[in-house]
Every structure is written in structure tokens, then in C-alpha cells.
LUMPADO-900041 format. One record per residue (C-alpha): residue number from 1; x, y, z. Coordinates in steps of 0.02 Angstrom, whole numbers, plus 32768, in hexadecimal, padded with zeros to 4 digits. Example, Ala and Ser with C-alpha at 12.3 -4.5 7.8 and 13.67 -1.06 7.14 Angstrom:
REM residues 2
{r 1; {8267; 7F1F; 8186}}
{r 2; {82AC; 7FCB; 8165}}
This chain:
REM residues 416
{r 1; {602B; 98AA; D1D4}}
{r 2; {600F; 98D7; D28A}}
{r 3; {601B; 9979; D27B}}
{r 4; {5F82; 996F; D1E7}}
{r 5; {5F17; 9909; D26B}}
{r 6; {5F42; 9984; D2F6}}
{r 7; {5F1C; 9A1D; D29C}}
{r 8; {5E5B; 99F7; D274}}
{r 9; {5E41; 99AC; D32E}}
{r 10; {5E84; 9A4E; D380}}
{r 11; {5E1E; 9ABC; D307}}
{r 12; {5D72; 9A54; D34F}}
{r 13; {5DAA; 9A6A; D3FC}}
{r 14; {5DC4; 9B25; D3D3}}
{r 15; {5D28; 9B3B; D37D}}
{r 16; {5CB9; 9ABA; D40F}}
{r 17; {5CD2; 9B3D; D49D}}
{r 18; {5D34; 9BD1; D47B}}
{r 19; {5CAB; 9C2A; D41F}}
{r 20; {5C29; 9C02; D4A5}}
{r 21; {5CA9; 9C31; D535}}
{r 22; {5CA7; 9CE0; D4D6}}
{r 23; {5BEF; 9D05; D4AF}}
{r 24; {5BD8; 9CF6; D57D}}
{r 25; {5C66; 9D62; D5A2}}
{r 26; {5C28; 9DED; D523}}
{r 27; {5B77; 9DD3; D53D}}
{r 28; {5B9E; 9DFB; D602}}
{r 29; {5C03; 9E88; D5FB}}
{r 30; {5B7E; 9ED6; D55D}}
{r 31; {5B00; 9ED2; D5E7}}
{r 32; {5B76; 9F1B; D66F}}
{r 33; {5B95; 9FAC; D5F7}}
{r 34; {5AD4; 9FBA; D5CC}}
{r 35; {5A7C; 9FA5; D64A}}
{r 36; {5A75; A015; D6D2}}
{r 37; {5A93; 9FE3; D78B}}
{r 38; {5A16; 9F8D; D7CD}}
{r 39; {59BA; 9F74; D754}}
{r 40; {5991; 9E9B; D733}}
{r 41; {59F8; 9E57; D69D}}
{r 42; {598E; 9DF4; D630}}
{r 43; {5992; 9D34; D642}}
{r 44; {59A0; 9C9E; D5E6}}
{r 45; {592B; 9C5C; D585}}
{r 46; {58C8; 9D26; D57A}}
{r 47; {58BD; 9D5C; D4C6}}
{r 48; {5928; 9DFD; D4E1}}
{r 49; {59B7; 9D77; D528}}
{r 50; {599A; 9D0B; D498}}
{r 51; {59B8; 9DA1; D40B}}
{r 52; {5A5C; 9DF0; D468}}
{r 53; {5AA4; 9D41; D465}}
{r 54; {5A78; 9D18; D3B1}}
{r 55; {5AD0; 9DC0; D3A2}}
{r 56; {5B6F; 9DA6; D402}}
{r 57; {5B80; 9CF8; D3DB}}
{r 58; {5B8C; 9D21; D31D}}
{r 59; {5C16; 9DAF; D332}}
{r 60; {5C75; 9D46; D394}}
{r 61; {5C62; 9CA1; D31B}}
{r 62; {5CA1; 9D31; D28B}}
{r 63; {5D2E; 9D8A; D2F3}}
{r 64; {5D6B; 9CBC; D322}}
{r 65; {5D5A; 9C89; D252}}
{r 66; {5DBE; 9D2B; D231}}
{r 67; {5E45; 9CF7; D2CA}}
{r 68; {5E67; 9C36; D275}}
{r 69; {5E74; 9C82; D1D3}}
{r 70; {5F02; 9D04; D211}}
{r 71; {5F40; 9C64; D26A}}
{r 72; {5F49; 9C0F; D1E0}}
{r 73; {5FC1; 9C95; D17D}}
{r 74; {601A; 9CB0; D204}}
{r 75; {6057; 9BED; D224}}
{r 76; {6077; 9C02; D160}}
{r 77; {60F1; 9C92; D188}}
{r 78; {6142; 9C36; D217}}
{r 79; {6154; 9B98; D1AB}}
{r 80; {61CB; 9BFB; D121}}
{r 81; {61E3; 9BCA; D083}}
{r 82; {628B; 9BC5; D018}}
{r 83; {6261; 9C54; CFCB}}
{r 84; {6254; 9CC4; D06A}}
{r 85; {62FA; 9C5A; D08F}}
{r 86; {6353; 9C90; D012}}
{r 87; {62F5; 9D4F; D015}}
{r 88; {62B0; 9D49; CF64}}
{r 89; {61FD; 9D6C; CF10}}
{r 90; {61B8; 9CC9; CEC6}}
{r 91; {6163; 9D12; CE44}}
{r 92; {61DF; 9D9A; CDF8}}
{r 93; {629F; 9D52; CE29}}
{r 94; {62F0; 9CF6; CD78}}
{r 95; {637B; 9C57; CDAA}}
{r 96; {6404; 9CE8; CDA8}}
{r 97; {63C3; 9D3E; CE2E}}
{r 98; {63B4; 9CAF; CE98}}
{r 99; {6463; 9C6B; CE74}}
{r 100; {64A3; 9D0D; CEA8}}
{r 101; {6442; 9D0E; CF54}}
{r 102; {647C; 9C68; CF69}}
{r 103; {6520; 9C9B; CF58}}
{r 104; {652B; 9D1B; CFD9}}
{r 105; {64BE; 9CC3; D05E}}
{r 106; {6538; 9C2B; D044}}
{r 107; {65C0; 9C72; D053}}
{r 108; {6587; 9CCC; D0FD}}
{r 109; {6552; 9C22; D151}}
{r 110; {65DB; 9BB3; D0F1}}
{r 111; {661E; 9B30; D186}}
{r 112; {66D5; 9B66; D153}}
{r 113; {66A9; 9C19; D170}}
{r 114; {665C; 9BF3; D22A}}
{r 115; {668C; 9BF5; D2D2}}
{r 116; {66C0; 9B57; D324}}
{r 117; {669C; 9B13; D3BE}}
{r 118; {673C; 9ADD; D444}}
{r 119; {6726; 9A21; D3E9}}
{r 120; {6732; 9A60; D32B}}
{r 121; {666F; 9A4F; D307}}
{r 122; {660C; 9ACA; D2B1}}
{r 123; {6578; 9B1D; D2EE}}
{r 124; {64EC; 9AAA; D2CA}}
{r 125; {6472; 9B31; D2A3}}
{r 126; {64D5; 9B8D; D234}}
{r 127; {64FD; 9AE5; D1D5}}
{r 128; {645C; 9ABE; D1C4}}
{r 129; {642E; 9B58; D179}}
{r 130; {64AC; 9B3E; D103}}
{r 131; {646D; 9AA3; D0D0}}
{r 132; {63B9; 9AE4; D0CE}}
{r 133; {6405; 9B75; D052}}
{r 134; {6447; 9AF7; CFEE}}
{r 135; {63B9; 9A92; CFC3}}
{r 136; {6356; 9B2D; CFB9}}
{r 137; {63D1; 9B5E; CF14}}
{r 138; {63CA; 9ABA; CED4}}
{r 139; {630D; 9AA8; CECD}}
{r 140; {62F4; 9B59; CE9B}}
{r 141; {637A; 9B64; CE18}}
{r 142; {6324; 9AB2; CDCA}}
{r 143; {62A4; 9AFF; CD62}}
{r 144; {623D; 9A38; CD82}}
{r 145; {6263; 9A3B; CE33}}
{r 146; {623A; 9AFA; CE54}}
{r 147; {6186; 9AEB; CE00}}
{r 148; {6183; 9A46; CE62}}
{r 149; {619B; 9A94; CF18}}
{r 150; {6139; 9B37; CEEE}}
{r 151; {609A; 9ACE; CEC8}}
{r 152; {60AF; 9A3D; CF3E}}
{r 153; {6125; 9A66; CFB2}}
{r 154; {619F; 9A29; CFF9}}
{r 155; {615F; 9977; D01D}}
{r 156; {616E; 9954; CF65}}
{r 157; {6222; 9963; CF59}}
{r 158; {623C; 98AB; CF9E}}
{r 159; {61EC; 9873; CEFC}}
{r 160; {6258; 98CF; CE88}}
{r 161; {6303; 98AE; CE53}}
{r 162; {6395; 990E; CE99}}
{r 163; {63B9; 99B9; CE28}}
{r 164; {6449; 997A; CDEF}}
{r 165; {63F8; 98E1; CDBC}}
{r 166; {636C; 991F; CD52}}
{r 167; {636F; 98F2; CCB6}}
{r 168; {62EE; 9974; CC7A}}
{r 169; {6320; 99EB; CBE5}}
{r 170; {6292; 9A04; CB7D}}
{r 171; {61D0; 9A5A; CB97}}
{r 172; {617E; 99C4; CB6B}}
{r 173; {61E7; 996C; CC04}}
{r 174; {61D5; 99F1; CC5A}}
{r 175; {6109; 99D8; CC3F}}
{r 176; {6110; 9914; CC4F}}
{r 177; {6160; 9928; CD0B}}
{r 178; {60C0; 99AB; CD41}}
{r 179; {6033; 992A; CD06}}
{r 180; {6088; 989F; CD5E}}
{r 181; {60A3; 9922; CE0A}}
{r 182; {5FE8; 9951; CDE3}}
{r 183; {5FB6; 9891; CDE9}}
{r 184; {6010; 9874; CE7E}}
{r 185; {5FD4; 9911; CEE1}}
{r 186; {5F1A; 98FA; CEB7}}
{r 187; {5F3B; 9834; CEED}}
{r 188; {5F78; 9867; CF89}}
{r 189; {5EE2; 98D6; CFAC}}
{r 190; {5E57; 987F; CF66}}
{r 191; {5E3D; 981D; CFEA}}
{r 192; {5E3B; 98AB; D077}}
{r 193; {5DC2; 98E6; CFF6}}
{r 194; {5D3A; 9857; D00F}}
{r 195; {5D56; 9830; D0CB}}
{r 196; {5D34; 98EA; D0D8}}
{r 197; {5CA7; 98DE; D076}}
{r 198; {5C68; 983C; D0BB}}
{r 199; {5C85; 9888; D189}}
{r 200; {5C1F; 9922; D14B}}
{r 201; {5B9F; 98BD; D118}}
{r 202; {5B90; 9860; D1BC}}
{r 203; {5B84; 98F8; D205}}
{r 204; {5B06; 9957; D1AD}}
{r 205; {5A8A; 98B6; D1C0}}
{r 206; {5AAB; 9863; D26D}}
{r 207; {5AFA; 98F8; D2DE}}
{r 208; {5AEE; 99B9; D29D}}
{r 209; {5A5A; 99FD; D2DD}}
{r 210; {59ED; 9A52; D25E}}
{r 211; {5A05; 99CD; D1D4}}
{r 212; {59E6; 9A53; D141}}
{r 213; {5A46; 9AEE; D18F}}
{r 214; {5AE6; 9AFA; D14A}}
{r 215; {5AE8; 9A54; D0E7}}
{r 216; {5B06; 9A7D; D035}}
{r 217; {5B7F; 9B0F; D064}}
{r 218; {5BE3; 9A8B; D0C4}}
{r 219; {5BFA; 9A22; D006}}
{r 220; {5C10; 9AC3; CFAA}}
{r 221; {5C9F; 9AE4; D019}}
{r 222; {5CE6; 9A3D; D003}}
{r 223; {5CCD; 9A4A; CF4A}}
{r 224; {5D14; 9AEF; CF44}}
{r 225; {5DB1; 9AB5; CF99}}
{r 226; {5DBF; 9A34; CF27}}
{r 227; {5DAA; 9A9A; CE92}}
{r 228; {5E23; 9B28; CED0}}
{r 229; {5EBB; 9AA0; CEE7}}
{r 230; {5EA2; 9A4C; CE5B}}
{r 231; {5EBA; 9B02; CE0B}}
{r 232; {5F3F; 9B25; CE76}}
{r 233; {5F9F; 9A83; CE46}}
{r 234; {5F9C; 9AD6; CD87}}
{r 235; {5FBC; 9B78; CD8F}}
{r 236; {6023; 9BFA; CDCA}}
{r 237; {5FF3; 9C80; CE62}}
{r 238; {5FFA; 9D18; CE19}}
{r 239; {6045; 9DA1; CE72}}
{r 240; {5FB9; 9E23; CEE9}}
{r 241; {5F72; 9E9A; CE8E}}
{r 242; {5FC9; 9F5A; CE88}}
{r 243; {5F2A; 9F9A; CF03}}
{r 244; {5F1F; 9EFD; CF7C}}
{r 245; {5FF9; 9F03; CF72}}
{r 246; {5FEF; 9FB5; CFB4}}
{r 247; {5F69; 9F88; D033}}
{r 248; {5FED; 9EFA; D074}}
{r 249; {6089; 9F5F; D06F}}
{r 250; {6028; 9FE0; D0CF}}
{r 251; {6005; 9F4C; D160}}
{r 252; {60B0; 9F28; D15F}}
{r 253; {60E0; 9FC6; D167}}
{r 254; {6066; A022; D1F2}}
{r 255; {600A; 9F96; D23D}}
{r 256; {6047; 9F10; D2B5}}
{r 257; {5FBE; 9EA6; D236}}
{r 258; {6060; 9E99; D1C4}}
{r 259; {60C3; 9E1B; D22E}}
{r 260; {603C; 9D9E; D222}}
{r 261; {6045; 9DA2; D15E}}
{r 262; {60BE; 9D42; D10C}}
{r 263; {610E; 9D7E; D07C}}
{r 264; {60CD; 9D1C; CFF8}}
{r 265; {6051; 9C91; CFDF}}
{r 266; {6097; 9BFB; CF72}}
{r 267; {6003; 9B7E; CF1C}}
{r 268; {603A; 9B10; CFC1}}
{r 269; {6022; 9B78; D031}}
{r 270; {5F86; 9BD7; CFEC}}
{r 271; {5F41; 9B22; CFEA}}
{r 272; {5F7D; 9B00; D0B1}}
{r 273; {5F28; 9BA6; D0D5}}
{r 274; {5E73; 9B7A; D075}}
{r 275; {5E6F; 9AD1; D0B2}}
{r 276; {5E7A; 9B1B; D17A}}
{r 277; {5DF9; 9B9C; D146}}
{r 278; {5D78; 9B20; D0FA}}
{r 279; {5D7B; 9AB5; D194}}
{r 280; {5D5D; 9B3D; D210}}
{r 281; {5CD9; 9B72; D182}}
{r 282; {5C78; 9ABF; D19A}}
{r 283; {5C7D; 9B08; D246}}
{r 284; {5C53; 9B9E; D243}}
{r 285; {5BB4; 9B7D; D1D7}}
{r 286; {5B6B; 9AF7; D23B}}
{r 287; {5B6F; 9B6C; D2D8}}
{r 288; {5B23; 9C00; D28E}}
{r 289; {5A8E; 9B8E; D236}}
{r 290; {5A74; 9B64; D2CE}}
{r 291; {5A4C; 9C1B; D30D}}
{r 292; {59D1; 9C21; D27B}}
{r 293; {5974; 9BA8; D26C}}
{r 294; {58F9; 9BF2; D205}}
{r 295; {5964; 9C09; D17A}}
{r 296; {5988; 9B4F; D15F}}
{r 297; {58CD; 9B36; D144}}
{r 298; {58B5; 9AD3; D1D9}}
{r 299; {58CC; 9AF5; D297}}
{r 300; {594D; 9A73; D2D7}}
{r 301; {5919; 99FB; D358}}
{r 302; {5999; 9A22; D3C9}}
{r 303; {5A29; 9A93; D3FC}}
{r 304; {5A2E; 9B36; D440}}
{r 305; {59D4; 9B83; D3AE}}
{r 306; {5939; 9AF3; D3D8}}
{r 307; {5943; 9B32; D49C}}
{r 308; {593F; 9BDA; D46A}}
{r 309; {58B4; 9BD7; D3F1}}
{r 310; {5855; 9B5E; D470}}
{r 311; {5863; 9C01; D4F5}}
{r 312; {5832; 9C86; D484}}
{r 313; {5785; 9C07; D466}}
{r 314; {577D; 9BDD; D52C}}
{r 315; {5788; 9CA3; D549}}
{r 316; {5725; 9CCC; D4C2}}
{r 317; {5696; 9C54; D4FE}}
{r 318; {56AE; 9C8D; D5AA}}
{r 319; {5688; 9D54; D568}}
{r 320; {55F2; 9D36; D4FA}}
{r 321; {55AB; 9CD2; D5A4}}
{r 322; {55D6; 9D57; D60A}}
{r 323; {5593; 9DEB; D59E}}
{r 324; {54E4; 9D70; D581}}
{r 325; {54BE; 9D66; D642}}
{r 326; {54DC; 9E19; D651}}
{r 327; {546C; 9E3E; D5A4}}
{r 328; {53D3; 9DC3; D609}}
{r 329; {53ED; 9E35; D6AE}}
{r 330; {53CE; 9EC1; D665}}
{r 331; {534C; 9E90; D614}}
{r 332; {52E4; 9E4F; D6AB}}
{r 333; {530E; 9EF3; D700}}
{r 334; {52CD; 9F55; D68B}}
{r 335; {523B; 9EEE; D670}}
{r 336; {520E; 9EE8; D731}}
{r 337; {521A; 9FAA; D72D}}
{r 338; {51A1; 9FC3; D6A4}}
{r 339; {512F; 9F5A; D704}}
{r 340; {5151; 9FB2; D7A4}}
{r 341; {5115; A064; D750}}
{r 342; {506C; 9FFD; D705}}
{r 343; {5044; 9FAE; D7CD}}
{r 344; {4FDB; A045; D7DD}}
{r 345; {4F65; A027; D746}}
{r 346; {4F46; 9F6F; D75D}}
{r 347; {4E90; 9F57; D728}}
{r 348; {4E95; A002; D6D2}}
{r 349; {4EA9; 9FF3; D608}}
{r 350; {4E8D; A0A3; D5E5}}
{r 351; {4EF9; A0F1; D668}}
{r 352; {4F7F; A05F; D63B}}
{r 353; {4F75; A0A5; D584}}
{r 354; {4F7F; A15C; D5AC}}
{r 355; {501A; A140; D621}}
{r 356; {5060; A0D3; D581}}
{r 357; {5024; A174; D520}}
{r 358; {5093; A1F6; D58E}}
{r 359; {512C; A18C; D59D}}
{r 360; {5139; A16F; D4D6}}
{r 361; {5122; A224; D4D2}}
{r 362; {51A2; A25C; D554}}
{r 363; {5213; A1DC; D4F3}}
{r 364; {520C; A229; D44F}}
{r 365; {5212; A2CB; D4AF}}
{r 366; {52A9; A2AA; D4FF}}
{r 367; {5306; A263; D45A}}
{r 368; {52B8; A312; D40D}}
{r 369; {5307; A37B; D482}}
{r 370; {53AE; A317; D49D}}
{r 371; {53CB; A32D; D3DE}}
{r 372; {5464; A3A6; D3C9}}
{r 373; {5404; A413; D348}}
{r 374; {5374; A428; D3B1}}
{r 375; {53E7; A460; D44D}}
{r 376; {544A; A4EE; D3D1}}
{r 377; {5395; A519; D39B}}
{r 378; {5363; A550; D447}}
{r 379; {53F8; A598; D496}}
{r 380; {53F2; A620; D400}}
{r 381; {533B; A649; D429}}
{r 382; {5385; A647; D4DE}}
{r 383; {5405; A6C5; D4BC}}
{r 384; {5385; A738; D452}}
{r 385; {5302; A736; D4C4}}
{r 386; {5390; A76B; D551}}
{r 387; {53B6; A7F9; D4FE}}
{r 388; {530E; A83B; D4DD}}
{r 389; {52FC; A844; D585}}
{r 390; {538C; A889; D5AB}}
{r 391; {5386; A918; D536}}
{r 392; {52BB; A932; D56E}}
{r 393; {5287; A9D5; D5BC}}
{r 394; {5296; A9DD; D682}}
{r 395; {51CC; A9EC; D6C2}}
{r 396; {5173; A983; D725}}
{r 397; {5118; A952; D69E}}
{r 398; {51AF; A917; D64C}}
{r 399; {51FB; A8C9; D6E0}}
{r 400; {515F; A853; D6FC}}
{r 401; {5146; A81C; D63C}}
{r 402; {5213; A7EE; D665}}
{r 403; {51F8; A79B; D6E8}}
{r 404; {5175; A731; D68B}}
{r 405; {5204; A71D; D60B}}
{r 406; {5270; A702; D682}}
{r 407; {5216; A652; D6AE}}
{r 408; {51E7; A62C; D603}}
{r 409; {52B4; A63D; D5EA}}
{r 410; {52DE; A5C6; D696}}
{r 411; {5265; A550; D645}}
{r 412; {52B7; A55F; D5AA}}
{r 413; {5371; A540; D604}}
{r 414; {5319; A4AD; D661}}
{r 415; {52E1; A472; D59F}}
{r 416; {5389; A480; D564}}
């Protein structure tokens, strides 16, 4: 029972700081890599900060749900089972099979076949795992007891007879003895059920930021977890798949990946496993609504996400006032300009309309002669008009209608 209220604490504490100790640490040294030397990092509250630690933040949160979940099987491998005990498959071995691994691993770790200490006792550990083999071949030789302890582990056992106390022949036994374990499994959960339900609840209306984000996928996990053992309570695990078998034998086999799977998942344990994962779910979901806000339909009013999206506006504000002062400078400038070139003409309407005249024309002009096909139209007469003279005769004659071209061409160059 302590262990089931220590679990979920240490998964908050996890999940409170680790994640946020990581985005800083990653978001430094991605900026150390990126950024050249000397060069300022950008600061909080800047948008560019804002989007690399959205970024970050979200890897990390995935790498962290993908670390609890591996975790998870891995506490399931250390825990054991009596089937890895006795070194059998749970979903293929028949009652012979086990007998006859019983038989050997008994006889190996039988207390008459040990060594004894200078006082005549045993080894304790060896006796102990003799005793742990033994009820392992009782419960799994007891076709009641074995789909008992595969289903609802071994905690169930202290409500079952001994095996060799069962009075359970027949199917329809058989099926009398699984409704009443059902019963008394979903009694013993339903109410971890509803004070789970009811502390979500809480949460989602007096303390999670963002009040939409997340909040239905938090039920639909509970829901889901509540469907799934109520399945797994009925039914069998079947056995992996022949592709996702050969994908796990190849872990095992080439990967150090392999020692944190365990060998088999029994309904127990697969329900040990999902339970884990839907809590750090809850968690993981209500910190990455809080990165976007916009998704849950309404910005939250605080958090990091608020104080983010509150420095994007500040910075945004700031820009737009910025880029308007400079727009209204520019705009005097150029109006005290224009009135600089008309000083001369005060109290002159016709000259001030002629000068208006020329500098309309020497715009258009200049937007004329800047146009690309215009500039390509003149270098080729250019280039002819170069060669003409170039390939003219040699006389004086010549030589002065060149040099005539000559200018017209330098006035050309000057017009390109």
C-alpha cells in the first residue's frame, strides 16, 4: 500500500523539475553550438527565445514520457514473475511442462541437497527459493489458481484456497470462481477509480493552468485505463506478433535495449505498466497545453506559456512603436526637403509649377531608364554604334564625325 502511494508522488516530483532542469541545460548548450563567439544569445522573454524553448522543452517532455515508460518495464522485469522463475512461456507451456521444470529446479535447490552451515542450517536463500519454486508449481499446476495469478497477480492468492484444497473440477466452477475474482478486483479498484477522477477534476478547475488544454484527454485516459483492465481482467494476452517478436528478439539480441525488456507481459503486469504510463500521461499533457495555448481555444491566465505569450505582445508592441516613429521621421524629412527645393519660388506659381513639371519628368525618366529592358535596349545600340566606328575609314573626316559619336556614345554610357 505504500509502495502504491509512493510510486505516483515520486513520478510528480520527477515530472515538477526534471523536465525544466533539462530544457535549460539543452537550450544552453544549442546556443553554444549555434551561435558563434561573440555573438549575444537571445534572452528571455524575445520571441526567438520563446520558440527554441517551446522547442526544447517538448523533446525533452517526449524523451522523459519515453524514459518512465522504459522504467516502468524495466521494474516489471526486476519484479519476476513465477513464470520467469520457473523459465517457462506463459502462453505456450501445458501443466507437463511445468511439472517437469519443477522437477529439476527442485531438485537443484532441495534443502537436503544443500550445503550446511558449521550449526546444521541451510542457506536461507537457497531455501527460500525453494519455497518460492514450490508455490510457483502449485499455483501454476492449479488450472483456478494459475488463471488467478496470471490476471491478478499475486496479491490474489491470499483469497484463494490452498491447491490442494480446491475443490474445483468442472468449467462451470471453473467460470463461477473468475466472476467472483472479477467482482473482487474491480471492487478493489473502483474506488482508486473515482478519487482519481474526483483529484483530476480539482485540478482541471481550481489549479491547472489553461482550464481547457488537455482536459478531456486527461478523462479519456482515465477512461481508457479503465476500459483496458476491465478487458484485461477477461481475457487472455496473446502472445507478440511474428514481426514485433522478431523486432524484440533482435533487442535482446544486439541492443543493450534488450535487458530493460522483460520477457513477457502477464494481464498484471501489462495493467502495472498502463496504469504508470497514464499518470505520467495526465502529466505530460497538462505541460505541453501549456506550451500551446492556442490550441486549447483559450490563452491560459498564467504559467509559463501566459509569460511567454505576454513577451511576444510586449515585444511585438514595442516593434510596431519603434518602426511608427521611424515611418513619422522620415516622413518630416522628406517633407522639409521638398520644401527646401520650392524656398526659391515662394511667390512664384508658374516657376513653382514648371519645377513640379521637371521633377515629375526626371522621375518617370529615371524609373524609364532604371527599367532592365530599357538598359539591354541601349547597351546593344552601344555596342553597334562602337563598331561602326571602329570599322569606319581612317580620314579626318571620319575621325571628327567619330569623335562626335564618340560623345553621343559617353552620353549614352552616362544614360545607361
Amino acid at each position: 500500500m505504500a509502495d502504491s502511494a509512493i510510486v505516483p508522488l515520486l513520478s510528480y516530483l520527477g515530472w515538477s523539475f526534471l523536465p525544466n532542469l533539462g530544457t535549460q541545460v539543452l537550450q544552453n548548450i544549442y546556443y553554444r553550438i549555434t551561435i558563434s563567439a561573440g555573438v549575444a544569445h537571445p534572452q528571455p522573454g524575445t520571441p526567438i527565445y520563446a520558440r527554441d524553448h517551446r522547442r526544447i522543452r517538448v523533446l525533452v517532455l517526449s524523451l522523459y514520457l519515453l524514459y518512465t515508460l522504459a522504467q516502468s518495464l524495466y521494474d516489471v522485469k526486476i519484479a519476476g514473475d513465477f513464470y520467469t522463475l520457473l523459465s517457462v512461456d506463459p502462453h505456450h507451456t501445458t501443466e507437463k511442462e511445468i511439472k517437469t521444470r519443477l522437477r529439476r529446479l527442485a531438485a537443484r535447490f532441495h534443502p537436503d541437497k544443500v550445503s550446511q552451515s558449521a550449526d546444521g542450517t541451510t542457506n536461507d536463500e537457497q531455501s527460500r527459493m525453494f519455497l518460492q519454486l514450490r508455490l510457483a508449481g502449485e499455483t501454476l499446476t492449479n488450472p483456478s489458481h494459475r488463471y488467478a495469478y496470471t490476471h491478478f497477480g499475486p496479491g490474489i492468492l491470499t483469497h484463494l484456497p490452498k491447491p490442494e484444497e480446491s475443490t474445483i473440477t468442472t468449467a462451470k466452477q471453473l467460470s463461477l470462481q473468475t466472476a467472483q475474482l472479477v467482482t473482487l478486483a474491480l471492487k478493489q479498484k473502483l474506488p482508486s477509480y473515482i478519487s482519481t477522477l474526483v483529484f483530476i477534476f480539482v485540478l482541471n478547475t481550481f489549479f491547472l493552468p489553461g482550464k481547457q488544454g488537455g482536459k478531456f484527454w486527461r478523462y479519456l485516459i482515465i477512461s481508457g485505463s479503465f476500459v483496458l483492465e476491465c478487458y484485461l481482467l477477461t481475457h487472455d494476452v496473446p502472445a507478440l506478433p511474428g514481426a514485433l517478436d522478431i523486432v524484440v528478439a533482435w533487442l535482446r539480441t544486439y541492443t543493450k535495449l534488450g535487458d530493460l525488456l522483460p520477457p513477457h507481459l502477464l494481464p498484471f503486469q501489462l495493467l502495472d505498466v498502463s496504469g504508470r504510463l497514464a499518470l505520467s500521461l495526465n502529466i505530460f499533457i497538462s505541460q505541453i497545453s501549456v506550451l500551446f495555448p492556442a490550441a486549447s481555444g483559450a490563452l491560459p491566465p498564467g504559467g509559463e506559456g501566459s509569460m511567454q505569450m505576454r513577451g511576444w505582445m510586449q515585444q511585438l508592441n514595442s516593434n510596431l512603436a519603434n518602426l511608427a516613429g521611424v515611418s513619422n521621421r522620415i516622413d518630416q524629412e522628406a517633407g522639409g526637403l521638398l520644401q527646401l527645393q520650392f524656398a526659391p519660388y515662394k511667390g512664384q506659381p508658374a516657376q513653382v509649377r514648371e519645377l513640379r513639371r521637371g521633377m515629375k519628368e526626371g522621375m518617370v525618366m529615371g524609373s524609364v531608364r532604371s527599367h532592365p529592358e530599357v538598359r539591354e535596349a541601349v547597351r546593344r545600340v552601344v555596342e553597334r554604334r562602337k563598331a561602326a566606328i571602329r570599322g569606319g575609314d581612317g580620314g579626318s573626316a571620319a575621325r571628327g564625325d567619330g569623335a562626335d559619336v564618340v560623345d553621343l556614345l559617353n552620353s549614352d554610357e552616362q544614360f545607361m
